[in-house]
TIPA-432665 format. One record per atom (N, C-alpha, C): residue in one letter; x, y, z. Coordinates in steps of 0.05 Angstrom, whole numbers, plus 5000, padded with zeros to 4 digits. Last residue first. Example, Ala and Ser with C-alpha at 12.3 -4.5 7.8 and 13.67 -1.06 7.14 Angstrom:
2
S525749555142;S527349795143;S525850015157;A526448865156;A524649105156;A526449345156;
end
This chain:
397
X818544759701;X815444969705;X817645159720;X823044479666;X821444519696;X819944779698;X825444179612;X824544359627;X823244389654;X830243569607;X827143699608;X826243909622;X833044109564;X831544009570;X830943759590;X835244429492;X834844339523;X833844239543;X839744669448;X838144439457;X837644359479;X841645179413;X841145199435;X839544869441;X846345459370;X843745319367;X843145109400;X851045589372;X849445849371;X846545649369;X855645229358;X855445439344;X852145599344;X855044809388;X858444919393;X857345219370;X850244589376;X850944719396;X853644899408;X852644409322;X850544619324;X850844819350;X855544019334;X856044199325;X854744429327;X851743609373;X854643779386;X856043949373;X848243489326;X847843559348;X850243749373;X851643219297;X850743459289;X849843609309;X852842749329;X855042909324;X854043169314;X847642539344;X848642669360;X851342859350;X845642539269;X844842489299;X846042649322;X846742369218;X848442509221;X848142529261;X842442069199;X845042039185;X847242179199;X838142119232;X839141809233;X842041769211;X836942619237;X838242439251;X839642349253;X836342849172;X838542849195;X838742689214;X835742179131;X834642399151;X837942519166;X836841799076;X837341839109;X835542169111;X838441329037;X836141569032;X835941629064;X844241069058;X840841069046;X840241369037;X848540769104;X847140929074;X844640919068;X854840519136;X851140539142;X850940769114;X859440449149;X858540319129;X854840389126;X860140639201;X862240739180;X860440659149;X854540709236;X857340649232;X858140669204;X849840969264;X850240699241;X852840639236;X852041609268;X850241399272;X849941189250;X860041829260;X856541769245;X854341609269;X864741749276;X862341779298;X860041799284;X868441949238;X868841609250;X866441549278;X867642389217;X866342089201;X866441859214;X867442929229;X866042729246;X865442459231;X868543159176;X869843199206;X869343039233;X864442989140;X867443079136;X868843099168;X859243089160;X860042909141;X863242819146;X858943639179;X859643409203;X859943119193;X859743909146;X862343889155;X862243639181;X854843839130;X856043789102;X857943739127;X851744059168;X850543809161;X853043699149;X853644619168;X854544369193;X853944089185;X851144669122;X853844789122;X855144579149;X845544679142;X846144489118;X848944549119;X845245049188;X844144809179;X845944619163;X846445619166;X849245449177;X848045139182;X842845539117;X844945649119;X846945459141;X837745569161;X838845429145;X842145449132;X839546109194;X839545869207;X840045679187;X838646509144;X840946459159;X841746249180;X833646259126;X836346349108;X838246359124;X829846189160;X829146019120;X832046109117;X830046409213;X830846079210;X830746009177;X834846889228;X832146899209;X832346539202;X836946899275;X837646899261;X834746829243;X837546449343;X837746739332;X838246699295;X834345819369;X836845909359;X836146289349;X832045279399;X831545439395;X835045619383;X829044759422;X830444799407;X831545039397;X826444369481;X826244649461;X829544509446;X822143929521;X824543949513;X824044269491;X818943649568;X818243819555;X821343919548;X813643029585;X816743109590;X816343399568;X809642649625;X810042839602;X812243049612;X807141999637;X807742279648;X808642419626;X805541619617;X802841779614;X804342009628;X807941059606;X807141149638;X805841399638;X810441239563;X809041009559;X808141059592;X810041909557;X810941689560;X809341509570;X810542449507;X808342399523;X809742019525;X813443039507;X813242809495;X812042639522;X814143619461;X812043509490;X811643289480;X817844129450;X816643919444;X815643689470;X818944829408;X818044549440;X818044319432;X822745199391;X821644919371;X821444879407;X823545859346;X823245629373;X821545479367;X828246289309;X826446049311;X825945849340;X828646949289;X830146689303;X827846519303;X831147519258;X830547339266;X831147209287;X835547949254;X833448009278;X832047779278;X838147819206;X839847739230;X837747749257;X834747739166;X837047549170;X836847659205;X833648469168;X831048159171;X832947899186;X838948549164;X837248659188;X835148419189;X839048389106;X840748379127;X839948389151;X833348219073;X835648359078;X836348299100;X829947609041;X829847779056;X833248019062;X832447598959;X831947458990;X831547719009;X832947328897;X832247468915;X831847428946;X833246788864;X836047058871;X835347248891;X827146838834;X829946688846;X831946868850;X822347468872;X823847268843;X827247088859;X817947548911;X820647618907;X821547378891;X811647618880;X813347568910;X815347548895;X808347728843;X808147928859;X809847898883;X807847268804;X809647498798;X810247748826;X804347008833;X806846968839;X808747178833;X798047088835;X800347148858;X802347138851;X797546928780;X796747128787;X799147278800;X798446398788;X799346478770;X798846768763;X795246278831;X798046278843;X799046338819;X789746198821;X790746438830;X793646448825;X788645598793;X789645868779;X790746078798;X790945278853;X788945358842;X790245598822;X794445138891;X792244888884;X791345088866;X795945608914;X798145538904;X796045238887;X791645858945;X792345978918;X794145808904;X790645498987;X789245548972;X789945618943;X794845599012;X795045319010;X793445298984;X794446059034;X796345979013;X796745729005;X789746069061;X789346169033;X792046179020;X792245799104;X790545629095;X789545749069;X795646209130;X796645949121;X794645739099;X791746559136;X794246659115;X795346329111;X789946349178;X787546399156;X790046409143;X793446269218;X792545999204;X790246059187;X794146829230;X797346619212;X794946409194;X789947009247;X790747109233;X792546889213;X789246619298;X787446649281;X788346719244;X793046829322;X793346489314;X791546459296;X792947319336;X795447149322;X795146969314;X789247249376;X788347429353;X789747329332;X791546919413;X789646809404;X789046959376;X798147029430;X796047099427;X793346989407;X802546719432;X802046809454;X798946939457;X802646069387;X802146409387;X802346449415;X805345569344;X804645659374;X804645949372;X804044989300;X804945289305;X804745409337;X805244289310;X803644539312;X804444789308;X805743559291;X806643839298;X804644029299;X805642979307;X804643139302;X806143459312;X807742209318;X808842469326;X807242709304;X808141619348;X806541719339;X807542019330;X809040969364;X810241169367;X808541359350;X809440329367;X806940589361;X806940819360;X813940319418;X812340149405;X809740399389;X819340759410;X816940599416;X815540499404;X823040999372;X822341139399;X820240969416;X829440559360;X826840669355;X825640819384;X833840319350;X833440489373;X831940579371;X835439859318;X834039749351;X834240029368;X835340029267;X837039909275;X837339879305;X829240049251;X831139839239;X834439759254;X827840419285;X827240199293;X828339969279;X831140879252;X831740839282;X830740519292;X826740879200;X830140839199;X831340719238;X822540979234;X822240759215;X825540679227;X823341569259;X821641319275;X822941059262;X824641819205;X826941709221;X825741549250;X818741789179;X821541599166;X824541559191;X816942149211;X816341899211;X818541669201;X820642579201;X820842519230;X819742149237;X818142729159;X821042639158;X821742559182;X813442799160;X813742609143;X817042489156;X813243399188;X812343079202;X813042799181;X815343599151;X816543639176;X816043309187;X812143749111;X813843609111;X815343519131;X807143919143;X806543709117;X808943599109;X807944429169;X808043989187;X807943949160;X809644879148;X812144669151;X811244349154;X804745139179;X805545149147;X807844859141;X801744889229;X803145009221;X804744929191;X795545099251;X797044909240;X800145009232;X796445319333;X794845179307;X795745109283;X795245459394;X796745339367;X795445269350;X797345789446;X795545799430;X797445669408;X800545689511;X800445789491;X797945689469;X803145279555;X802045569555;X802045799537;X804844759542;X806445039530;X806245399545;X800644599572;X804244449576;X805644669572;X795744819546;X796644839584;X800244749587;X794445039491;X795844769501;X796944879526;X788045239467;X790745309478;X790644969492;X787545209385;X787145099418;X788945239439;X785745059320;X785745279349;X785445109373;X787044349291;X785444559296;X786744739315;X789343979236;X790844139267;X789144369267;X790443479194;X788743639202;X788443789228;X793643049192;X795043379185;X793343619192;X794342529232;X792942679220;X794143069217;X795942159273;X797342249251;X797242499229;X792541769283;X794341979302;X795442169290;X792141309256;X789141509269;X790341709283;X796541089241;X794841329218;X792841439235;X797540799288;X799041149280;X798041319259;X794240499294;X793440679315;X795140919307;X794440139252;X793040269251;X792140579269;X802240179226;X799640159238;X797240239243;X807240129190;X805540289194;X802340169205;X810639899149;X811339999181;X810040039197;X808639799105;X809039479115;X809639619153;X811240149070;X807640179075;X807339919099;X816040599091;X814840289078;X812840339090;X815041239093;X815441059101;X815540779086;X813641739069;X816241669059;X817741409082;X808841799077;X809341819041;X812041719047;X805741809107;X806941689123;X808541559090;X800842159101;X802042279127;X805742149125;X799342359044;X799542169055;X801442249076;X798442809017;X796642839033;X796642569047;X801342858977;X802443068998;X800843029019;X800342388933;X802742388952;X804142598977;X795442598926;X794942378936;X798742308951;X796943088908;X795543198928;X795242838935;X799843328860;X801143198881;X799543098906;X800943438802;X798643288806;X799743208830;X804044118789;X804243838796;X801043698804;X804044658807;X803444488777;X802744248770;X804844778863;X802344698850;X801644638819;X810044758856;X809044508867;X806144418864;X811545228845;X812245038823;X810544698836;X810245538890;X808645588863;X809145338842;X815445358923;X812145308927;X810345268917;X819445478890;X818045158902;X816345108899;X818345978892;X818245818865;X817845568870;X818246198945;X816546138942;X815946058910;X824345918953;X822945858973;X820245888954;X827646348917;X827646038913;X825345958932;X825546878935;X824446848909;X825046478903;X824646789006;X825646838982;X824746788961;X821947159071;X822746959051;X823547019023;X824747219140;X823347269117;X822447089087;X821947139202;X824047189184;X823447379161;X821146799269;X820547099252;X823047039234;X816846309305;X819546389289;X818446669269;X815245679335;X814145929324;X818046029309;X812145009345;X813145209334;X813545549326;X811144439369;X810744679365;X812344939362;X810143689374;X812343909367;X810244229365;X809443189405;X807743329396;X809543579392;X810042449406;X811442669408;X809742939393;X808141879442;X808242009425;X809542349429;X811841459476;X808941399461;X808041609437;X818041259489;X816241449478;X813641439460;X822040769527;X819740909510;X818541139508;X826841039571;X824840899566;X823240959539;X828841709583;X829141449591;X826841239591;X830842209539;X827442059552;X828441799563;X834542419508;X834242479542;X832642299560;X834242129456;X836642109472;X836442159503;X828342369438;X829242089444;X832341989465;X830142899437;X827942819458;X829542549474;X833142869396;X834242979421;X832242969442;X829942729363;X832742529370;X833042659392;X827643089361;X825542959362;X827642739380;X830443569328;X830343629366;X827443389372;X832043349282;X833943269303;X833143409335;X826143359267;X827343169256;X829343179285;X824744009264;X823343779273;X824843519291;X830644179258;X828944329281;X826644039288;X830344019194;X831443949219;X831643999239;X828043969149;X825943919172;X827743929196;X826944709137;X825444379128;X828044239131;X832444929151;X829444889171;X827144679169;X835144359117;X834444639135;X832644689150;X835643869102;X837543899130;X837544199131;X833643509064;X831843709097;X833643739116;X837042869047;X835743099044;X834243299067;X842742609046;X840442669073;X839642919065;X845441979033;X843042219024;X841842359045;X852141679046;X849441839061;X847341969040;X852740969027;X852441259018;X851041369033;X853340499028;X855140609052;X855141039052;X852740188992;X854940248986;X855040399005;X847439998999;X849739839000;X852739858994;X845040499005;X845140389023;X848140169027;X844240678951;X846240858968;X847040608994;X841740168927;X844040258917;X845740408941;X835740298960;X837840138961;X839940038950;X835040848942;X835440848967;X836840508969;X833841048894;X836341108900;X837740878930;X828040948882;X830840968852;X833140988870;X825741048923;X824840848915;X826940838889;X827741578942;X827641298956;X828041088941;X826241918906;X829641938915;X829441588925;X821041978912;X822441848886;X824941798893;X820542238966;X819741858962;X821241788932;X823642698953;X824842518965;X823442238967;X818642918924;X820742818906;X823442578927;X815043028965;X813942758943;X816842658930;X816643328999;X817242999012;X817142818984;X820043878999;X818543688969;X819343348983;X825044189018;X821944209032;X819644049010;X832144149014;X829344119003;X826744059023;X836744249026;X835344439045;X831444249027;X842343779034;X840843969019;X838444049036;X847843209021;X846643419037;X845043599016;X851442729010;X849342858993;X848242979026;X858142278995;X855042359007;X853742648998;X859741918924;X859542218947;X857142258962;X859341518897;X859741448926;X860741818936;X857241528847;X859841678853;X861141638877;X852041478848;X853241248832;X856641258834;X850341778882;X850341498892;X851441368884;X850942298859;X852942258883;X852641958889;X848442198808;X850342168805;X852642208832;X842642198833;X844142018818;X846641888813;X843242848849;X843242518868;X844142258863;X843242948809;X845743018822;X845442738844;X838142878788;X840742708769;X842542838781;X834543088815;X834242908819;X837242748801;X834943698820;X836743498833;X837043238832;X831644078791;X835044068794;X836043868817;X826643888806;X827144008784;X830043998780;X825743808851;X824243578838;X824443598807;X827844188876;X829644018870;X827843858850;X827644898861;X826344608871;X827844418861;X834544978887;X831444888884;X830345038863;X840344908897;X839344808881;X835944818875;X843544758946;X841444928956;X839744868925;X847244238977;X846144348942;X844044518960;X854443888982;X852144098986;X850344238962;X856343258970;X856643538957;X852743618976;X863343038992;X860243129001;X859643288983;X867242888966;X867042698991;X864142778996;X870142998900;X869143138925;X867742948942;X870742878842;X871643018859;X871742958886;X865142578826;X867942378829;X870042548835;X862442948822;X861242878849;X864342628851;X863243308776;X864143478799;X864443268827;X863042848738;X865943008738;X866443098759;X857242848739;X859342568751;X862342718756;X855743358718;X854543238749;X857143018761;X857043238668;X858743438682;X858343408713;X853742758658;X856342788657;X858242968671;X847943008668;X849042868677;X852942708676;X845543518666;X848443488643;X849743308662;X842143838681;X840743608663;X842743438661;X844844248712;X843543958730;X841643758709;X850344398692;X848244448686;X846744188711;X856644598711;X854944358714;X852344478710;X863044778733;X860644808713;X858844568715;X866844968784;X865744778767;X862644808762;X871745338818;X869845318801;X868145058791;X875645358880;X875645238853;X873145188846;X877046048913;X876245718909;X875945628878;X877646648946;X878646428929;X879046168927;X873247268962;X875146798967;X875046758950;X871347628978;X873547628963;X874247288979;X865347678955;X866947558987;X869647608989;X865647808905;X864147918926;X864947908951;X868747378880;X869247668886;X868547828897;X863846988893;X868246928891;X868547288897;X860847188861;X860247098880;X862547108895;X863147268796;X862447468820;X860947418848;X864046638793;X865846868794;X865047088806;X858646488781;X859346498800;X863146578812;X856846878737;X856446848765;X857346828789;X859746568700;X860046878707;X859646948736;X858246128701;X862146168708;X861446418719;X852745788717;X854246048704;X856346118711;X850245348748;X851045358713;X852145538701;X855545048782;X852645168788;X852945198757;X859545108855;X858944878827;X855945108822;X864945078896;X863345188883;X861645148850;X869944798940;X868944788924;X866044958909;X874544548997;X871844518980;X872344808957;X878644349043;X879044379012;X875944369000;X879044529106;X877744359085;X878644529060;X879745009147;X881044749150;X880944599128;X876745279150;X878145449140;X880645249136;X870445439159;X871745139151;X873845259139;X867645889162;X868645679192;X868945439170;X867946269132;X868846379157;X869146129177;X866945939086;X868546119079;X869946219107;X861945749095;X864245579093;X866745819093;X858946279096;X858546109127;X861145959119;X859346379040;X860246639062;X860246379094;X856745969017;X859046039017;X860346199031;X851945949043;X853345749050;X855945819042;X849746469020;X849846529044;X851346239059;X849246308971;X851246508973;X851846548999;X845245978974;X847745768962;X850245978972;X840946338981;X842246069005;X844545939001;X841046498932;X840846678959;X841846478972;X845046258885;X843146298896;X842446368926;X850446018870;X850546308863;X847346398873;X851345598884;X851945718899;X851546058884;X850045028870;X846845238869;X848145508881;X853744638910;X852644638885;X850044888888;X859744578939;X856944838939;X855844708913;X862844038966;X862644298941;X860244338939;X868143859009;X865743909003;X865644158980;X873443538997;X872243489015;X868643649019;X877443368952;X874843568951;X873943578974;X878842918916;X880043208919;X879643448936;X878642248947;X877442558931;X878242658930;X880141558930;X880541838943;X879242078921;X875241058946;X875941238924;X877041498936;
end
C-alpha cells in the first residue's frame, strides 16, 4: 500500500509530543511527516511556535474512523498520547488493520499484554511492527541488554542491569501513574513474566526473577543499589525480547534470566530514593493519590529547559556467563532521560522504521507486538550512537 506520509506525531501538542516535533523538525529534514491530535487550535500553535510548516490531522482517539484516515496515510505513526490504556488502544487497532508500523513511549506492561493478545497475531502476519517502550520505558533496558547479547560470545546465563539518572517530570508521566492506581492491576503488575507466553517460562527463571530488590553494595559496579522505580516495566520487556529472540534462534541462553537495580555512590542516597520509591508506590494503591495528585504538575506540563538539558542517564549491566566469568557493558547519554532522551528515543525509533527498512531484525516481513530490540535492534543501535547516546563495552577495571 503506498503512503503519503512517512511518519506522523500523534499526541503532538503534549510535552513530549512537542519536544518530538522540535527533534523531527531539526533531523529529518529528508521525510514527509506529519502532526495528529484532537485540537486544530493547538496544534496550530505548536506549528507556530517552532515556526514549521506541516500537515495537520484531527483525530480524537475514540474516533476510530478518523484514526483509519490518519494511519492509511502514513508508513509509521509516532504517539506520545498517554496513558495509553486510555488513548491508544484503537490507534493500534487501526495501525494493524492499516499496515502502518507503530512506535510510542508507554510505561503500562498491563495494557501492552492487551495489545498482545487482540493484536499480536494479525500484526505479525502482515509484517506489522508494534513497538511499544521505546522511551526511557524501556529502551536503555531492552536495547543495552541486545547490546550485551551482540558483544558476549556464547551464552548468557543471566543479566543484571543498574541504573541511575537526573531529570525531571511531567504532568503526562505522573497522570499515568495516578490513572494506574484506579485500575484493579496488581495480579497483572505483579507478574514478572505478564508479557510472555506462559508455555516459555521455567521454573529456575520465576525463582530469579523476582521484583523484590533489597540495599546492597555490588563490588562489579562499585556502588550501592536498590530498587528501582522503572524494573516493573523494564524487566517485563526485556523478558518478552529473551522470548521474541529465542523464536527466531538468537536467544540469550538456555534459562536466561534478567533483573534490574537503581545504583547510588552513597548509601544515605539509597536509603532515601528507595523509601520515596516505595511511598509512591504506596500512595498511588491507595486513597492518598487523590489527595497527592492535584499537587504535581498537570498534562501539558513539564520539567524546564536547564532541567532538560543538565540531565542524563546511566545504564550498567553485568552479565554473568554460562562459564561463571562476568562481563560489564553501559549505556549512557546527556539530557534529562523522561523528556529529552525519550524524545530523541522514540523520534530514532520512528526514522529507523523509515530509513533503515531493508536492515530490520527479522527481515522485511517480520511483525508483532515487538520490543525495541527485536523490532528495530542493531540499526537503532547505530542511530542513536551517530546521535549522542553512548554504548560500550566490555569494560576493564
Amino acid at each position: 500500500m503506498e503512503k503519503d506520509f512517512d511518519i506522523i506525531i500523534y499526541g503532538a501538542t503534549g510535552f513530549t509530543g512537542q519536544l518530538c516535533v522540535k527533534y523531527l523538525s531539526e533531523n529529518a529534514t529528508d521525510i514527509k511527516w506529519g502532526i495528529a491530535g484532537r485540537n486544530k487550535k493547538k496544534l496550530q500553535k505548536v506549528l507556530s511556535d517552532l515556526s514549521i510548516d506541516v500537515s495537520i490531522f484531527i483525530a480524537d482517539s475514540d474516533d476510530q474512523e478518523a484514526l483509519d484516515q490518519i494511519t492509511n496515510k502514513t508508513k509509521v505513526i509516532l504517539t506520545t498520547a498517554g496513558p495509553f490504556h486510555r488513548y491508544g488502544s484503537k490507534l493500534v487497532k487501526s495501525c494493524v488493520k492499516n499496515s502502518s508500523h507503530y512506535v510510542d513511549i508507554t510505561g503500562e506492561s498491563f495494557w501492552i499484554r492487551e495489545m498482545i493478545d487482540k493484536h499480536h497475531d494479525e500484526a505479525s502476519s502482515k509484517g506489522v511492527r508494534i513497538i511499544p517502550a521505546c522511551g526511557y520505558d524501556s529502551l536503555p533496558s531492552d536495547l543495552g541488554s541486545y547490546f550485551v547479547r551482540k558483544k558476549v560470545k556464547g551464552p548468557i546465563k543471566r543479566i543484571e542491569s543498574f541504573h541511575a539518572g537526573q531529570g525531571g517530570v511531567s504532568g503526562g508521566t505522573t497522570e499515568t501513574g495516578f490513572s494506574m492506581g484506579d485500575l484493579n492491576l496488581d495480579k497483572k503488575m505483579n507478574d514478572p513474566f505478564v508479557l510472555n507466553p506462559a508455555e516459555s517460562i521455567s521454573k529456575e527463571q520465576r525463582a530469579k526473577s523476582s521484583d523484590m530488590i533489597g540495599i546492597k553494595y555490588n563490588k562489579t559496579i562499585k556502588a550501592w543499589t536498590g530498587p528501582f522505580i522503572m524494573a516493573i516495566m523494564n524487566t517485563r520487556v526485556v523478558r518478552r525480547s529473551a522470548t521474541l529472540l529465542d523464536e527466531r534462534q538468537e536467544g540469550y541462553g538456555l534459562n536466561f534470566t534478567y533483573q534490574e537495580h537503581a545504583f547510588y555512590k552513597k548509601l544515605s542516597t539509597t536509603f532515601l530514593v528507595s523509601f520515596m520509591t516505595l511511598l509512591f508506590g504506596f500512595i498511588i494503591k491507595t486513597p492518598l493519590r487523590k489527595i497527592v495528585r492535584p499537587l504535581l504538575p498537570k498534562p501539558g506540563e513539564g520539567p524546564s529547559e536547564e532541567t532538560m538539558n543538565n540531565g542524563f542517564f546511566d545504564s550498567l549491566f553485568s552479565a554473568q556467563l554460562e562459564d561463571g566469568s562476568v562481563e560489564t557493558y553501559r549505556v549512557h547519554g546527556k539530557g534529562d532521560p523522561g523528556y529529552r532522551v525519550t524524545s530523541k528515543f522514540v523520534c530514532e525509533s520512528a526514522l529507523t522504521l523509515i530509513k533503515e527498512s531493508d536492515s530490520l531484525p527479522g527481515g522485511k516481513d517480520y511483525g508483532g507486538i515487538l520490543t525495541p530490540s527485536t523490532g528495530l535492534g542493531d540499526p537503532l543501535i547505530k542511530r542513536l550512537s551517530d546521535n549522542g547516546i553512548i554504548f560500550e563495552g566490555p569494560l576493564v577495571d
